[in-house]
C-alpha positions in Angstrom: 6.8 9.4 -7.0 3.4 9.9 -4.8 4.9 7.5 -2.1 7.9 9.8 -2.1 5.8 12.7 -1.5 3.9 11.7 0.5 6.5 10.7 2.9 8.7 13.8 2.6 5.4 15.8 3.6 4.5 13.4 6.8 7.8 14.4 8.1 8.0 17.9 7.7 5.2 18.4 10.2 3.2 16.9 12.8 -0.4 17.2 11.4 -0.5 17.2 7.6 -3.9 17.3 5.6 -3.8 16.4 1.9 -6.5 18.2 0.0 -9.0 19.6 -3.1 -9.6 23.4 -2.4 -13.3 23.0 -3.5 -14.3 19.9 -2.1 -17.0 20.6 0.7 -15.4 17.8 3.0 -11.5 19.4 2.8 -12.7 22.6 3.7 -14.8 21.8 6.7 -11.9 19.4 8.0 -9.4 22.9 7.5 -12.2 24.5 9.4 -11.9 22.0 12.4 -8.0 21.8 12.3 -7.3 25.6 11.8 -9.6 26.3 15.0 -6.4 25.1 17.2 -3.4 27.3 17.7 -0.5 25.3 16.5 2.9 25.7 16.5 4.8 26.9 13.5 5.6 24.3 11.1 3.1 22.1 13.0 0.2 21.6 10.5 0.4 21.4 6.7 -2.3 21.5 4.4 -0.9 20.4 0.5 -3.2 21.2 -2.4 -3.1 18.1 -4.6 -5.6 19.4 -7.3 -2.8 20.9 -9.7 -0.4 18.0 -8.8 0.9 16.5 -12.1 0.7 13.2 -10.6 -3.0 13.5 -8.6 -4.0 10.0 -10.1 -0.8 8.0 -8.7 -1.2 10.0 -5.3 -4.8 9.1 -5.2 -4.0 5.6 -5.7 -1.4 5.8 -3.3 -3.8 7.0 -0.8 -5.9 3.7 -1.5 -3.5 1.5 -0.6 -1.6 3.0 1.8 -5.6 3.7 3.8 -8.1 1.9 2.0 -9.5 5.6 0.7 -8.6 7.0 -2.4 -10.6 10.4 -1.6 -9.7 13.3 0.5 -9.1 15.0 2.7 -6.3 12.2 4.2 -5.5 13.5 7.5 -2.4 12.2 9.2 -1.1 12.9 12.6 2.6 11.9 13.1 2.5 10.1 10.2 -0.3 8.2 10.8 -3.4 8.6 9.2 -6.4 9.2 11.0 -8.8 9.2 7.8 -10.6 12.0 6.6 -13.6 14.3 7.8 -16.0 12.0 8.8 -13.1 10.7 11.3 -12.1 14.3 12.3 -15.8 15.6 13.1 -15.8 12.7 16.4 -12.4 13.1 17.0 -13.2 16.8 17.8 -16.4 16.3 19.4 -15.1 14.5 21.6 -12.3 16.2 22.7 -9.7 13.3 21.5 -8.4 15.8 18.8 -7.1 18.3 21.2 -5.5 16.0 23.6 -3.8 13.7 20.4 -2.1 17.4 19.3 -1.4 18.4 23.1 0.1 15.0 23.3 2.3 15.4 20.3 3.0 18.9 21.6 1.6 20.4 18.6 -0.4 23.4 19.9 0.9 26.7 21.1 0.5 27.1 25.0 
């Protein structure tokens, strides 16, 4: 069930960020990503907190990226990692040029 989900959400949009609402590292990687302007239907943020399944999707996570915490941040179905990954990315600038490239953003 959790691998099914996950997939069905990857392809539904181009970034997708699986997250707790409360935990400090979710919210400051929703901070980073909602600071771009994307295009409708381009970013998806899923609340797995009140997921019946959490545990399997968690698990999932762990094999699937070697992390079972999140946020699990994945653009075009890859996944980048989670906050500590983002924060560089964005730094840097690679963030905004990985969702120009993907043609993510809004002009």
């Amino acid at each position: 069930m959790a691998q099914n989900f996950v997939k069905s959400k990857l392809k539904t949009s181009k970034v997708t960020m699986f997250e707790k609402p409360t935990c400090a590292f979710c919210i400051r990687a929703k901070g980073i990503l909602k600071k771009y302007k994307f295009k409708a239907g381009h970013l998806e943020i899923i609340d797995i907190y009140k997921l019946d399944f959490i545990s399997s999707l968690q698990q999932y996570f762990m094999e699937t990226t070697g992390e079972r915490t999140v946020p699990r941040i994945y653009i075009e179905e890859k996944c980048i990692g989670g906050c500590s990954d983002l924060v560089p990315l964005e730094n840097s600038g690679e963030l905004e040029k990985a969702l120009q490239s993907i043609g993510a953003l809004r002009d």
